[in-house]
N, C-alpha and C positions, 0 to 999 in steps of 0.2 A: 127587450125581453132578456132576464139574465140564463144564466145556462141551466140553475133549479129549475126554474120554470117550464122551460124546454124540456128537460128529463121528466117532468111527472106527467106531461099529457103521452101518454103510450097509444100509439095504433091499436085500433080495435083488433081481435084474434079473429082473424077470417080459419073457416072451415075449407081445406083444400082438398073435395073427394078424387081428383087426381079421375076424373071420369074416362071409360073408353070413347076413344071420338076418331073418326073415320076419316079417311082419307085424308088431306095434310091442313085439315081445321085445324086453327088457332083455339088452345084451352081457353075458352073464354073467360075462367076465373083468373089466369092469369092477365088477361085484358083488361080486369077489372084493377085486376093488385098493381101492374105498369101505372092506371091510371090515378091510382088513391094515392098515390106517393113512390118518390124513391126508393122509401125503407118502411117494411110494413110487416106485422108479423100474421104468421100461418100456425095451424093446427093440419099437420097430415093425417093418413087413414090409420100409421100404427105409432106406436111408440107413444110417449108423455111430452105432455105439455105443450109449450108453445115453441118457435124459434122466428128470428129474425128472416125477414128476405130481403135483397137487394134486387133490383133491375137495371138501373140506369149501369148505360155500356162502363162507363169512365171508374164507377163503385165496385163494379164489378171485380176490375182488372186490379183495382185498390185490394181487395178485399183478398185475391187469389193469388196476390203478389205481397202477401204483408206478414211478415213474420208471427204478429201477433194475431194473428188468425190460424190455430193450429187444428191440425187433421187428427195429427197423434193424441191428441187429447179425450177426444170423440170415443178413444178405446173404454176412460175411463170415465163415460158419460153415456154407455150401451142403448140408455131408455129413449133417448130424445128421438122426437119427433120424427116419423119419417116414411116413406112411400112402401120399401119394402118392408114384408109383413116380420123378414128375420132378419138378423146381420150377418152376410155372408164374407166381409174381410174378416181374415184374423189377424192376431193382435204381429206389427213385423211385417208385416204385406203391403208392400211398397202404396197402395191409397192411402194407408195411416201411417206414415212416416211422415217427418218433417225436416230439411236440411239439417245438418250434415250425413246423416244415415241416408236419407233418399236421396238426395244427389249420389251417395257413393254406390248404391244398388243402379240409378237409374246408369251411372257411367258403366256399370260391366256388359251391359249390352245397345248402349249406345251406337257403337259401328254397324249395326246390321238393320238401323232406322235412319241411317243417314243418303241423302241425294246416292251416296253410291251404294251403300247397302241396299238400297233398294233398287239401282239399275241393273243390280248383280242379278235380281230374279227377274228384270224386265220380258226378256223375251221368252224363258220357260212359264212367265205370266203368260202372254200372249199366244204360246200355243197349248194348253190348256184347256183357257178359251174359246180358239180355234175350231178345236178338237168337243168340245160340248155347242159348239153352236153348229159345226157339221151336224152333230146329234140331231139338232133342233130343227134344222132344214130336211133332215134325211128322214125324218116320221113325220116332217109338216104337221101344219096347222087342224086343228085349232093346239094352242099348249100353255103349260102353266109356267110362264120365266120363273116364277122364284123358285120352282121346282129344276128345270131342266139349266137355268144358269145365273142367277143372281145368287142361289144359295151354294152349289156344289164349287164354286168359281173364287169366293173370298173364304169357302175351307179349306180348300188345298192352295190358295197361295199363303195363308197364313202357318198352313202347316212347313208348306215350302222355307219360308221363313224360318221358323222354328225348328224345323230338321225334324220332323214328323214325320214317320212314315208313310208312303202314300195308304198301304193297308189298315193306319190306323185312323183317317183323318174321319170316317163314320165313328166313328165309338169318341173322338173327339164334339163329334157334333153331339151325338144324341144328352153328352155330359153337358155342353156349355146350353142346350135348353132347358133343359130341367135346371142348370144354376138359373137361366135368366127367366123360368116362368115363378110368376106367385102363386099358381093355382093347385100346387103341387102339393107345399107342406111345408115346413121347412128341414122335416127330417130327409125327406127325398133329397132335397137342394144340399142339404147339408153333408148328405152320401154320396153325391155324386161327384161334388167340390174334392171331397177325400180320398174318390176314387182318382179322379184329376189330378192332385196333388201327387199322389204316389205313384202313379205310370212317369210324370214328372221327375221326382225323386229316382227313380231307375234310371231314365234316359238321361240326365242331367250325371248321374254317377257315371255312366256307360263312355260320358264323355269330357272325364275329366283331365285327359291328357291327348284332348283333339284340338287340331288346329283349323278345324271347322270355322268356317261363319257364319253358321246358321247359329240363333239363340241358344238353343241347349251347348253347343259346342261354346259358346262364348258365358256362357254360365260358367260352365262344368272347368271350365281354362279359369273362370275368377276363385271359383271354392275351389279348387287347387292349390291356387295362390295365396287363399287363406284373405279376399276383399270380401269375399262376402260370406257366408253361412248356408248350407246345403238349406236349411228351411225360408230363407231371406231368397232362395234361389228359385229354390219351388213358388212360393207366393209370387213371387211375381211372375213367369210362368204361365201359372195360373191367369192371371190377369190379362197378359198378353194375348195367349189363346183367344178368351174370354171375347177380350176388344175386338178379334180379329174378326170376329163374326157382326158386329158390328155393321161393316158393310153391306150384312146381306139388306139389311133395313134403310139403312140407306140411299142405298141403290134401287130399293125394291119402292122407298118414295118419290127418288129420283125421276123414276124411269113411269112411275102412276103418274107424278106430273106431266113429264115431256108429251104421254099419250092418254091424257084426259085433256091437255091442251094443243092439240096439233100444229100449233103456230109458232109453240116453242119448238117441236122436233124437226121442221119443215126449218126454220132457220139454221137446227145446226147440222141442216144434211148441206143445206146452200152455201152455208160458210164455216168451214172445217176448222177455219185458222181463229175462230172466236169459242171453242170447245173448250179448253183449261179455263179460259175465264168465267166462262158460261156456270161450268160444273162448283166453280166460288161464290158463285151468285144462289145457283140451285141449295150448296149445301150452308148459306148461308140463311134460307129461306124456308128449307122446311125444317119441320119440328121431332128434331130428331128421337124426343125424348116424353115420359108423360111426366110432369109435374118437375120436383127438380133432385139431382143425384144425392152426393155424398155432402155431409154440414162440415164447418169447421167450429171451433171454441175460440169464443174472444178470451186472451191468457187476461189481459190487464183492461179497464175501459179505456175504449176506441170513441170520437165520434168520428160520425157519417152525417152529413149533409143537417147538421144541427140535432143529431139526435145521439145518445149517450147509449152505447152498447155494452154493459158492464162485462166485468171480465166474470167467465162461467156460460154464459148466453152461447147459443148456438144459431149459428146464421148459416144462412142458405145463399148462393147467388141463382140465378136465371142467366144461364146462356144464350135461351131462345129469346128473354126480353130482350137483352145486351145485343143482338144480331137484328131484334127492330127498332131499336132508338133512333128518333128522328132527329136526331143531333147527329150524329154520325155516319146516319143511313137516311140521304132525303129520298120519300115515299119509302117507306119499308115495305110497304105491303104490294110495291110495286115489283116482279119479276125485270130486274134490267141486265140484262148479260154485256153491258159497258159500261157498267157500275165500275167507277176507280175513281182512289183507288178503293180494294175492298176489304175491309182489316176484321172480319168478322171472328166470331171465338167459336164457332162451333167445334173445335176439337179443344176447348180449353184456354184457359191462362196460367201465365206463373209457372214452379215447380211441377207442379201436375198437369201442365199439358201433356194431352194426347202424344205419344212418341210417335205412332201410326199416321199424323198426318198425313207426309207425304204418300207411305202406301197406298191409304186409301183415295189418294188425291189417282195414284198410277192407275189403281183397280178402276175406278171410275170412269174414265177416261180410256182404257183398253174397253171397256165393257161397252162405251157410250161411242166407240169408234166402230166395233167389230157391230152392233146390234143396227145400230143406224144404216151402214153400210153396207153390210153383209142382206139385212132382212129389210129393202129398203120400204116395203108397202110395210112395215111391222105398226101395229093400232087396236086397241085393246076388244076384245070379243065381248066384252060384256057394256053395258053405261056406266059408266065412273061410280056411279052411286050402288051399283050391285058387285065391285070389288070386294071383297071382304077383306078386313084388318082386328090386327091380334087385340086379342081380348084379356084384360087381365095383365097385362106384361110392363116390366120396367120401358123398352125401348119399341117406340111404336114403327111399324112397318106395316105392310100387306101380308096376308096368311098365305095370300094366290094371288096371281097376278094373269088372268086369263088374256090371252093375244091370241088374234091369228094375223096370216098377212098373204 
């Protein structure tokens, strides 16, 4: 078959309504897309036309590691295809950069995401914690964790992080839901981002001759130095924040597994020393996400796996496929907590990996030591199937999480 030939048969345009789905179900449209091919194209709920998808693990990591698959380009292609109903980067905002500018943004606060910037807040992590689960014990049961510690728990340590103040890390939250719901509008999302950005903009100036190391102080030390650009500081910022909360969903799927299925939690009360690995396998597992995030532009034609990506096309990858590929992952759909090794992406590949990994590997892990241990009969008050989860939203989680113990 010559390579014409191969270019003009295009995958059908599957319709991706990106549906609410409950507890940590696999999108079955995307079950269908993994299984029609490695490369297949979508139609999402907003934006124009069609774009590329990828799934298989190996295209992936091709795709989000390859120069000619650009982010920045996306600024100047607004319409394409896509889950959220608005676009909430702006143009400079470290998701739409591409090397050399995003390496040089991501390096000014690289030390405060590193193995020791993150031990630096280890243990005022953990008593935090401590301090919200005494809460939890001290009104007893029945209670809603995401209310009393999955969600208060990854805002103040990202705030901790960031050098937020603790009186501000509410008026932090209330901002990053309205950016992450779609049901809102996009002028709410859009006013709230703004408000974000400029509480930013103050704090980040407040510290620009501190030798802090929380983020704003490691911003406010680069736009001093004239590395990066007070708006190149705040966007990202922004984003950081943003991410931070991230773990409440996470956790809040996390934690609906271990106690929808008690044979995962009952293991890792029995065996402490298999937890980190456990929580790699968990967060490889469930579906962190509905549908799939941010596209890149092919600059120049690419192929992939015999098919001709011309340059302008916008492609999507799948993290959540790429974390069940049976090439890489045998039984995917098998929970094994001695899965190794276990090289999953759910925080990303490439340039734009997640910088939070390890954080949120630490938040997990405090959460999943202090809950287990502390609450040990802890087991959910309602049946798996009467949990309620968020409706409507980019990143799926539980609304509530009812427990008693």
């Amino acid at each position: 078959m010559t390579e014409e030939t191969i270019t003009e048969i295009l995958p059908p345009i599957r319709h991706w309504p990106a549906l609410d789905l409950n507890g940590v179900d696999f999108d079955p449209v995307l079950t269908e897309l993994m299984r029609e091919g490695p490369v297949t194209r979508i139609q999402l709920p907003n934006g124009e036309g069609w774009a590329w998808l990828v799934t298989r693990y190996e295209d992936v990591r091709t795709v989000t590691n390859d120069p000619r698959f650009s982010r920045e380009a996306v600024m100047d292609q607004p319409e394409v295809t896509r889950l959220a109903p608005h676009f909430i980067p702006a143009r400079g905002a470290v998701g739409f950069l591409d090397p050399p500018d995003h390496t040089r943004l991501r390096r000014s606060v690289a030390a405060a995401f590193t193995a020791r910037g993150v031990e630096r807040i280890r243990e005022k992590s953990r008593h935090m914690l401590d301090e919200l689960v005494d809460e939890l014990l001290q009104d007893g049961p029945p209670a809603d964790l995401t209310a009393t510690v999955l969600t208060p728990f990854p805002i103040a340590v990202i705030c901790e992080l960031m050098g937020v103040p603790a009186a501000d890390r509410q008026g932090m939250h209330t901002w990053t839901q309205l950016i992450l719901s779609s049901s809102h509008g996009k002028n709410v999302s859009e006013k709230a981002r703004n408000e974000m950005g400029a509480y930013f903009a103050d704090l980040i100036g407040l510290r620009e001759g501190s030798t802090g190391e929380d983020v704003a102080s490691l911003l406010g030390t680069a736009v001093g130095r004239g590395e990066v650009t007070l708006e190149e500081a705040v966007g990202l910022a922004v984003l950081l924040q943003i991410g931070g909360e991230a773990v409440t969903n996470n956790s809040g799927q996390m934690f609906y597994l271990l106690l929808s299925r008690p044979d995962l939690a009952d293991r890792l009360r029995t065996d402490p020393a298999v937890r980190p690995q456990a929580i790699d396998e968990l967060l490889r597992y469930i579906p962190h996400r509905n549908a799939v995030g941010l596209s890149r532009i092919a600059l120049e034609d690419v192929g992939i796996r015999g098919v001709r990506i011309r340059a302008g096309d916008a492609v999507y990858v799948s993290y959540l496929a790429a974390n069940r590929d049976d090439a890489v992952f045998p039984y995917p759909e098998t929970i094994d907590f001695s899965r190794s090794p276990n090289p999953h992406v759910s925080f990303g590949f490439g340039p734009h990996y997640c910088p939070g990994g390890m954080l949120a590997r630490l938040e997990s892990e405090l959460m999943v030591d202090a809950l287990l241990d502390r609450v040990p009969g802890l087991r959910l008050a309602v049946p798996p199937n009467r949990v309620p989860f968020k409706k409507g939203a980019l990143i799926r989680g539980p609304e509530a999480l009812p427990v008693t113990w």
